[in-house]
LODRENTOR-643598 format. One record per residue (C-alpha): x negated, y negated, z. Coordinates in Angstrom, 2 decimals, m for minus. Last residue first. Layout:
N
X,Y,Z;
...
***
This chain:
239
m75.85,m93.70,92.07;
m74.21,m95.78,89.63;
m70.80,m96.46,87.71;
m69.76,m95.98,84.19;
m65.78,m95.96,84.30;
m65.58,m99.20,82.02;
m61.90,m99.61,81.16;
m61.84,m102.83,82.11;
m63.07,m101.87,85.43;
m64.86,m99.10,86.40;
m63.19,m96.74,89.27;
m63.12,m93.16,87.78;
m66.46,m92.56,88.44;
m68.20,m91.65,85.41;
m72.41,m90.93,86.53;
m75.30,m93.11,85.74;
m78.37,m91.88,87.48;
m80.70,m94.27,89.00;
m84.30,m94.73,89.85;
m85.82,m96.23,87.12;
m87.55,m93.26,85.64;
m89.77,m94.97,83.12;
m91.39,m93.64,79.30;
m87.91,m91.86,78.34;
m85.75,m94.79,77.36;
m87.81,m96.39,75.74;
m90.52,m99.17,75.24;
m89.37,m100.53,78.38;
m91.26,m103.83,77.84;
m93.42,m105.29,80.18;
m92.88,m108.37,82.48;
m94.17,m107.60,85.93;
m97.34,m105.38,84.68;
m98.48,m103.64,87.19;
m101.98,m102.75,87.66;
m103.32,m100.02,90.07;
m106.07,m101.34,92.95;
m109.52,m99.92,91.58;
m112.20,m102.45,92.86;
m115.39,m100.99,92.40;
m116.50,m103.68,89.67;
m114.91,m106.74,91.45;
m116.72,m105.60,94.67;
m120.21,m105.20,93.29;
m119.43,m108.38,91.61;
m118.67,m110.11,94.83;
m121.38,m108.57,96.52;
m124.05,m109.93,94.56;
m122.66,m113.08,94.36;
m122.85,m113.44,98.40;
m126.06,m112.10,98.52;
m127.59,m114.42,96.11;
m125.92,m117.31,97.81;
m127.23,m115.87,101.43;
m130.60,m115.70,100.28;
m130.48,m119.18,98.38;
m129.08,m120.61,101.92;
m131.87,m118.13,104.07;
m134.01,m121.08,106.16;
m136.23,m119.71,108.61;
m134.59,m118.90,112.44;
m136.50,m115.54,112.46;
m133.34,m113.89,112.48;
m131.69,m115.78,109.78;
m134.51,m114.83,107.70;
m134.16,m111.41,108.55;
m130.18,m111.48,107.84;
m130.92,m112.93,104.46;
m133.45,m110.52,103.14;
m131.13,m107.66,104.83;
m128.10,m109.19,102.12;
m130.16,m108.63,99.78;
m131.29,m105.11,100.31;
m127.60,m103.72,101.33;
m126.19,m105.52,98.08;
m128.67,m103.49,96.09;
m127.75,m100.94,98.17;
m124.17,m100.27,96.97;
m122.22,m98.56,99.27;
m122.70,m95.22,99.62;
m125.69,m95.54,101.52;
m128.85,m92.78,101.47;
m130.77,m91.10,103.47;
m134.53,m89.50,102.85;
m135.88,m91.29,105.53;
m133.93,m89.51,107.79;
m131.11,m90.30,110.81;
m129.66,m93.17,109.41;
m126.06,m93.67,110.78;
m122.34,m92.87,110.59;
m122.64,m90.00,108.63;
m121.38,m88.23,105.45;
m123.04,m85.02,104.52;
m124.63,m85.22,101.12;
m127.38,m83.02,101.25;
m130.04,m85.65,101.63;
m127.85,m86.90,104.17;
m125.06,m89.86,103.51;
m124.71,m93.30,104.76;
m121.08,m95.01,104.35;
m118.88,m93.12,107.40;
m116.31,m95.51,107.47;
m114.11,m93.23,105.45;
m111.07,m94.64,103.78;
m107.97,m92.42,103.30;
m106.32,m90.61,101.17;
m102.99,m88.31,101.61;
m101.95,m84.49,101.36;
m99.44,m83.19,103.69;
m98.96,m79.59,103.75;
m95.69,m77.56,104.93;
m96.64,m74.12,106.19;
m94.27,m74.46,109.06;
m92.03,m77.34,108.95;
m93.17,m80.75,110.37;
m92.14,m81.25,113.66;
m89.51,m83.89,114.03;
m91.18,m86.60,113.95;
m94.35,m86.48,112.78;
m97.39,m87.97,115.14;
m100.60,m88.58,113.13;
m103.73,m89.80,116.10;
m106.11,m91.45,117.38;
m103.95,m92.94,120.19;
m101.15,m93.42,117.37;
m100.65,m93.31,113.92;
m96.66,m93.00,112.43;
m94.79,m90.56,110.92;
m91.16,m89.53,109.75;
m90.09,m86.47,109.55;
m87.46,m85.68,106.17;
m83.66,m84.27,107.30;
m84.04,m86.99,110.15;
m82.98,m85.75,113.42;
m79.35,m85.80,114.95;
m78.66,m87.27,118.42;
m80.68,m90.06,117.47;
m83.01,m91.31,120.88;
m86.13,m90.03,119.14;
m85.40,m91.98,115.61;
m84.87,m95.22,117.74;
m88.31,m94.96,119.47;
m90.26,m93.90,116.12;
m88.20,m97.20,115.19;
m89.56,m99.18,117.97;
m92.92,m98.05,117.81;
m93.13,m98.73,114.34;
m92.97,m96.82,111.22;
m95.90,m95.63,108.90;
m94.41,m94.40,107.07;
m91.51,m92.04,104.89;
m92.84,m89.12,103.58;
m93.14,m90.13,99.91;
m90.51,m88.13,97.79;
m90.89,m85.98,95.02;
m93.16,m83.65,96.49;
m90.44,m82.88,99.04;
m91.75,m79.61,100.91;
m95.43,m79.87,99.76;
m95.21,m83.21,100.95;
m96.59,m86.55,100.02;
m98.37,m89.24,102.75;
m98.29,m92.60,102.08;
m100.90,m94.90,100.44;
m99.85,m98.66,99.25;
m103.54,m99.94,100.30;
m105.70,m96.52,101.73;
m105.21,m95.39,104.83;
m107.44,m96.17,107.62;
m111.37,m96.06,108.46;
m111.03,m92.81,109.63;
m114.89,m91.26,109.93;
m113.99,m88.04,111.22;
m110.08,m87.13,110.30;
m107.33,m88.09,112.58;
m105.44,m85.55,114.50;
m102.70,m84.16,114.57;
m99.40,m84.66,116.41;
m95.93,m83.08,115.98;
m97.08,m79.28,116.06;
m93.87,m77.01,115.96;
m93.56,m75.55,112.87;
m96.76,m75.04,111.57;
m98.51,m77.56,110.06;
m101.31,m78.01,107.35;
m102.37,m81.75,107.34;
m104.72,m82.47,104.33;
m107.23,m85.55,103.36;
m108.85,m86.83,100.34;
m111.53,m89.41,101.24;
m111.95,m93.00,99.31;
m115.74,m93.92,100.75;
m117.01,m94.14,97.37;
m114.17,m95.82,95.84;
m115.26,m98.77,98.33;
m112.25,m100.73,100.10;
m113.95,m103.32,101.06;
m114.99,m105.71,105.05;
m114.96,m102.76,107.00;
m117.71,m100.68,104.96;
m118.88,m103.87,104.79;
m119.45,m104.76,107.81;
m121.06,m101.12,109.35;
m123.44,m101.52,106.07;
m124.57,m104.90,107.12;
m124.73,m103.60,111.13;
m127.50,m100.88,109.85;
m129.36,m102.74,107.69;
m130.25,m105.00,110.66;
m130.71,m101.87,113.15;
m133.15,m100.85,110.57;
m134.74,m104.36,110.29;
m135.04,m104.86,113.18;
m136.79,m101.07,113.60;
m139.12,m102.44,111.04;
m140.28,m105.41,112.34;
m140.61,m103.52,116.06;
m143.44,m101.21,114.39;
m142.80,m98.05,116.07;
m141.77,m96.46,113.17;
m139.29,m93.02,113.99;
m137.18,m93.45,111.02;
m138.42,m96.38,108.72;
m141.45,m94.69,106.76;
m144.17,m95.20,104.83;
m143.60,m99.16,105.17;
m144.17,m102.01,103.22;
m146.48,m104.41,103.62;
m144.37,m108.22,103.63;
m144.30,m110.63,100.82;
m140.62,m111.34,101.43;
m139.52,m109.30,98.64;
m142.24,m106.21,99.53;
m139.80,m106.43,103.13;
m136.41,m105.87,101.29;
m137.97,m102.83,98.97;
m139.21,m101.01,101.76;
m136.03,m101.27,103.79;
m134.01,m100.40,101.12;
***
């Protein structure tokens, strides 16, 4: 990437980044570096979506976070091997963990919230129940064997974000460095990473006005049950 930005700009490129002692170089490493660090904050990349497990065992309430947490994904929550119907219900506040604690019963379900680095359930989970969830890594550069990192430590390593948007948006930052103009470098970069966005964005669709086609293609989250109290001879009530 490095190589690649500097032949742009008319510039020798390197044999190698890691360990150069050429201080044009090194910018531009630490450069590359704080563009990846943004946008791994700035998307939600597919590439850095993570499965993640919590195995408990009975009396644990707090675990903690996996390396690299960039947060949970949009509309995640955490499912149970206990009640894999039902999302475990979080994240709650501090007020309401606060409330839960000061019940003189305990929910039948914990609840969960992230704090100080880490998952707290309460009550403790059960033992041998596993919570499975995703989250988003922030660690975007991988090894040669694919372990995820937070930095470049070889020549040989590569981002998970796309580096064609890496590349141009170092040609910018370089020129913005050197106080030379960058506007068509910056444009470029821009629509560069607003398609690479578009095309890795994979938040569900729901369609607000479809058709039940029948009965059987939606659960909607009743169960009609006779109970004796309808009205005009209706006795079909809900629950």
């Amino acid at each position: 990437m490095v190589s690649q930005a500097m032949l742009r700009q008319n510039q020798s490129a390197p044999s190698s980044v890691i360990g150069n002692s050429d201080t044009g170089v090194q910018q531009r490493a630490a450069l590359l570096q704080d563009i990846g660090d943004e946008l791994a904050e700035r998307y939600r990349w597919q590439s850095l979506n993570t499965p993640a497990t919590i195995v408990c065992n009975g009396s644990t309430t707090l675990f903690g976070l996996p390396s690299g947490w960039g947060g949970l994904s949009e509309g995640e929550s955490l499912q149970s091997t206990l009640f894999p119907t039902l999302p475990v219900v979080g994240p709650i506040t501090n007020e309401q963990m606060a409330a839960f604690k000061a019940l003189p019963v305990s929910p039948l379900q914990p609840v969960w919230r992230v704090i100080d680095g880490k998952f707290e359930f309460y009550p403790a989970p059960a033992s041998g129940e596993i919570y499975t969830y995703n989250y988003y890594s922030n660690l975007w550069i991988a090894s040669a064997t694919g372990t995820p990192q937070a930095g470049f430590l070889a020549d040989t390593d590569v981002s998970l974000i796309d580096e064609k948007v890496l590349i141009s948006g170092l040609e910018w930052r370089w020129l913005k460095s050197k106080g030379l103009d960058y506007a068509e470098e910056f444009r470029r970069y821009e629509m560069r990473l607003s398609r690479a966005a578009g095309r890795d964005d994979n938040s569900r669709e729901v369609a607000m006005s479809a058709r039940r086609l029948s009965s059987y293609s939606t659960w909607p989250g009743q169960f009609p049950i006779f109970d004796g109290n309808g009205e005009d001879g209706n006795d079909l009530g809900f629950v």
